[in-house]
N, C-alpha and C positions, 0 to 999 in steps of 0.2 A: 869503389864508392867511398867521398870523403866521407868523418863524423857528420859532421853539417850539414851532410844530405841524408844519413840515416837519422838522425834527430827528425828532419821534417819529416820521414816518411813516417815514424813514429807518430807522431806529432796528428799527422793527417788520416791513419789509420785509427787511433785512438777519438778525435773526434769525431770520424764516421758512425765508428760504430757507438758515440754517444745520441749520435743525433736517430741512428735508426733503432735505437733502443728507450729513446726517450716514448715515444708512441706508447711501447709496450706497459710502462712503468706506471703510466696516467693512471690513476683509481677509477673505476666507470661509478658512474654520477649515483648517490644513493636514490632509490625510488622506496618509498612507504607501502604500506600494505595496502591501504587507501587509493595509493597513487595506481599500483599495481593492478587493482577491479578494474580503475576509472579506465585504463588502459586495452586490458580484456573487452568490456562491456563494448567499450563504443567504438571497439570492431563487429559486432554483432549489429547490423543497420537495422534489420527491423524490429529490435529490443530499443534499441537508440529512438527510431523514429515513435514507437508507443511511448516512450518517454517525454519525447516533446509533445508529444498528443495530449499529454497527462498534463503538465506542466501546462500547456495552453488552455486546457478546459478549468484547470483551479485557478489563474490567473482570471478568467473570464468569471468563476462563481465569485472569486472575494472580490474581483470590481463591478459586480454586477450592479449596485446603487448607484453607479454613472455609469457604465455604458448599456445599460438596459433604456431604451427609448424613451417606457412609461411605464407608472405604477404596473405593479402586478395584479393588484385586484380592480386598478380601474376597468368600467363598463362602459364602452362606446354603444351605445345602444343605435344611435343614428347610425354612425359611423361604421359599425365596426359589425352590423350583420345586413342581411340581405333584405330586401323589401318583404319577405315571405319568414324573417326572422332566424335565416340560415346562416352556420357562420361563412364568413368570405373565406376566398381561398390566398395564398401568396399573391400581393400584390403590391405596388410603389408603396405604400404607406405602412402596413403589416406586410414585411417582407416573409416572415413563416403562417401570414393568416390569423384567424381570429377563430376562439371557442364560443361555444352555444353562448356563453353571456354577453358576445364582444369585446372579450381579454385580449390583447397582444398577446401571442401566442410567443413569440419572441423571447417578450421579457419574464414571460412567465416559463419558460426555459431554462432560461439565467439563473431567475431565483431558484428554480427548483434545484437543478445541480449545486445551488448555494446551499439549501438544506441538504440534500440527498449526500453528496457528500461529506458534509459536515457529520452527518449522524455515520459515515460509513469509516472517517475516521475517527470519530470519536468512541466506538463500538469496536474498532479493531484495537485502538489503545487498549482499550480497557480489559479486550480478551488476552492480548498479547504478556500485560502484565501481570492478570491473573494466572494465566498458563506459566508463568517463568515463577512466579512465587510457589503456585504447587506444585508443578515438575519439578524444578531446580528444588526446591527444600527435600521435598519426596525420593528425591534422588540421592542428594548430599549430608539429607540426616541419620536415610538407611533406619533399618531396625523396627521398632512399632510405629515412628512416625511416615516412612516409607508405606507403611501396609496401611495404616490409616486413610491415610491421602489417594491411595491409590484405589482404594476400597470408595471413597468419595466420587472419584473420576469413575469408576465403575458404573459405580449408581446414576450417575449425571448422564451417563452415554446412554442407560438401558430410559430412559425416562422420553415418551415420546415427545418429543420437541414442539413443534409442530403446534400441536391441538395444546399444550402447556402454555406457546406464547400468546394465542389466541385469549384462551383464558383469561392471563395474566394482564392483557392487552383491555380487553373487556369489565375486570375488574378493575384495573387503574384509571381509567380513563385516557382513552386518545391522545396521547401529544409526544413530540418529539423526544424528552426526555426519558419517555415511557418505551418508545421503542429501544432508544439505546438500552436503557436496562434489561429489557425483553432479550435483544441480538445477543448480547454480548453475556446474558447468565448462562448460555448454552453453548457459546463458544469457543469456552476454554478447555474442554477434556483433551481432546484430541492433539490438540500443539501440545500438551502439558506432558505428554505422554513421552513424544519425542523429545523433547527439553530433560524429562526424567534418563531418559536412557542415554541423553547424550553427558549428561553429569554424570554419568555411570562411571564411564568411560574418561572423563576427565579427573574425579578426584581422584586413579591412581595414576596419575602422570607425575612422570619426575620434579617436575618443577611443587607439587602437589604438594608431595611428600617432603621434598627438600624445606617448605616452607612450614612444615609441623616440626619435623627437627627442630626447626631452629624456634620453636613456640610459640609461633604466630597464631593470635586468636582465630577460630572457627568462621566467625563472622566475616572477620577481613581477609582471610582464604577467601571465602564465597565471593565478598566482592571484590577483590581487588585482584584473584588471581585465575579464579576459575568464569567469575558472570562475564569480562569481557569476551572468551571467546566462544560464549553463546551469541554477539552480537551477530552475526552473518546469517547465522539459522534464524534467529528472528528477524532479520529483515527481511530474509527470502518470504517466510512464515506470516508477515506482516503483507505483505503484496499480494501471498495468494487469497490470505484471507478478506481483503476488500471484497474481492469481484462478490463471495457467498451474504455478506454483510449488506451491501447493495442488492442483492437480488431479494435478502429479507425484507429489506426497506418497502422495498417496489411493490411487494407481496404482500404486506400487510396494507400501507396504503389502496392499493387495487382493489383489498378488499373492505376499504374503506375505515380499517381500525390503524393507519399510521395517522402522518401530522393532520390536523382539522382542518376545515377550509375555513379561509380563504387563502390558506398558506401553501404555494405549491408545492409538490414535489413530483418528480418521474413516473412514479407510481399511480400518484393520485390524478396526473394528465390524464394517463390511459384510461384509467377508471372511466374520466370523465367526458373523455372522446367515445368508449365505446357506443354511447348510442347515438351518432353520430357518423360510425365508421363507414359506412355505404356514401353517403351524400358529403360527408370530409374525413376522407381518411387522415390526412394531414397532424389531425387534430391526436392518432395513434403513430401514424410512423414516426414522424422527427421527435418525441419521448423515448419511442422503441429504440432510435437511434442512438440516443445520447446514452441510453443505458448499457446497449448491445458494444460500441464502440468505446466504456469506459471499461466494462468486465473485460475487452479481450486486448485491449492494450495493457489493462494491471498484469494479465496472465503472462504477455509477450513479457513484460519487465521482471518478473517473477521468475520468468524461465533463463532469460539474460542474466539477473544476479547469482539463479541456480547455479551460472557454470563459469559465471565472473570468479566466483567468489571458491570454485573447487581447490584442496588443495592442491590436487594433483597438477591442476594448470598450474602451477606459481612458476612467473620467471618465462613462461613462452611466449 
C-alpha cells in the first residue's frame, strides 16, 4: 500500500470516528426544576384533566359579569316561576332552571363560585402563610421560641373549632370577610407543624451551614436559602387545603351564618333549595355539583403535585 493511500485511510478512519462520536459529545438540553414537575405531572392524565377542570371553573367565576345571562339577584317573577309559584325546571331560556324567587339558577351559579372561591383562596393564603411563619420560625429559631410557638399550635388544635367559628361568626356579623377570618384562624396549626419539622431537617443541611460560616445573617439564611425549598410542601399543602376551606364556606353558609343574601354562594344555594328539594331538586344538585366536583379535582391536583414534585422521581 502506497503513503497516499494510508494517509486516506487515516484520514477516513479518523473522520468516522468523529462523526460517530459527535452524537455522544452533544450536552443533553438543560431542564429546570420547574420544567421537570411540569413534565412528571402531565403524565399523570387524570391529575392533568382536574387541572383543566380547575382552570375552567376560575375562568368562568372571574368572567362571570359577562358570561352569566343575568343579574344574580334579579326576580323573574312572571317569567321565571310556575303559575302555582313554583320554580321552573331546565328549560330554553333558564338552561339550569329558576329558585323559589325566579333567580336564574345559572347565573347565580357563576356568581357563587365567584364568591365561593374567592373566599377559598383567599383563606388558604392566609393559612398557608400563617403556618410558614410559625412553623418555619418555630423551627429555625429553636430553643424558647420553638417551645412557645409550638405551645400556641398546641393550644389552637385542642380548642373546638367548630362551635368557636360559629360564635365568632355570630358575633361578627355575617359576611364574607368574616368567614375568611373565621376559616383561616383555625387553619394554620396543622400545616405549621409540618413546615416545623421540615425546617428541622433543613437548617442542618450543608449548604446551611456552609452559609453561617461564611456569616451570612440569620434572616437571609431563612429566606434566601432555606424558605425556597419549602415551596413544593406548600403548594402541595395549599391544594389540599382548599377542598376543607370550601367545605367550610358551604357549611357555614348552609347554616345560613356565611355570605348574606342576595349574594350567592354554593352554600347558601343548598340552603335555599332545600325546601324545595322534592318538587325541584335541581335547585340542590347542580350547587352539590359544583362543590363536590371542585373538592375532588383540588384533591386529584394535590395528589399529582404530591408525586410531581417527589425527590425521589427526579430525572425519570
Amino acid at each position: 500500500m502506497s503513503t497516499a493511500e494510508i494517509g486516506q485511510a487515516v484520514q477516513g478512519a479518523t473522520s468516522s470516528r468523529t462523526v460517530l462520536a459527535r452524537p455522544d459529545t452533544q450536552p443533553r438540553p438543560a431542564v429546570s426544576w420547574w420544567g421537570d414537575v411540569w413534565r412528571r405531572f402531565r403524565r399523570q392524565r387524570l391529575s392533568l384533566a382536574a387541572a383543566v377542570v380547575l382552570i375552567a371553573m376560575a375562568l368562568l367565576a372571574l368572567t362571570a359579569p359577562i358570561v352569566a345571562p343575568y343579574d344574580p339577584a334579579e326576580q323573574f317573577r312572571r317569567d321565571g316561576l310556575s303559575a302555582l309559584g313554583e320554580p321552573l325546571a331546565p328549560n330554553a331560556r333558564f338552561w339550569l332552571g329558576t329558585d323559589g324567587l325566579g333567580r336564574d339558577l345559572l347565573s347565580r351559579l357563576l356568581w357563587g363560585g365567584r364568591i365561593s372561591l374567592a373566599i377559598g383562596v383567599s383563606a388558604t393564603t392566609i393559612v398557608m402563610a400563617t403556618a410558614l411563619l410559625v412553623g418555619g420560625g418555630a423551627g429555625f429559631a429553636g430553643a424558647k421560641t420553638d417551645f412557645l410557638l409550638m405551645r400556641l399550635v398546641d393550644l389552637m388544635i385542642s380548642v373546638p373549632q367548630f362551635f368557636v367559628m360559629l360564635l365568632l361568626v355570630v358575633v361578627l356579623q355575617p359576611g364574607a370577610w368574616v368567614v375568611v377570618l373565621v376559616v383561616s384562624l383555625f387553619g394554620w396549626p396543622y400545616p405549621a407543624r409540618v413546615f416545623r419539622s421540615q425546617i428541622l431537617s433543613l437548617k442542618e443541611a450543608d449548604f446551611v451551614l456552609a452559609a453561617r460560616s461564611l456569616g451570612v445573617p440569620e434572616r437571609r439564611i431563612f429566606l434566601r436559602h432555606v424558605l425556597p425549598h419549602l415551596l413544593p410542601l406548600v403548594t402541595v399543602y395549599f391544594a389540599l387545603s382548599m377542598p376543607g376551606v370550601i367545605f367550610a364556606e358551604a357549611s357555614l353558609s348552609f347554616l345560613g351564618l356565611g355570605v348574606p343574601p342576595p349574594t350567592p354562594s354554593w352554600g347558601a344555594m343548598i340552603q335555599d333549595g332545600l325546601q324545595y328539594y322534592r318538587a325541584a331538586p335541581w335547585l340542590v344538585l347542580f350547587p352539590g355539583l359544583a362543590i363536590t366536583l371542585t373538592v375532588v379535582s383540588f384533591n386529584l391536583v394535590a395528589s399529582g403535585l404530591r408525586e410531581a414534585m417527589d425527590p425521589a422521581q427526579r430525572g425519570r
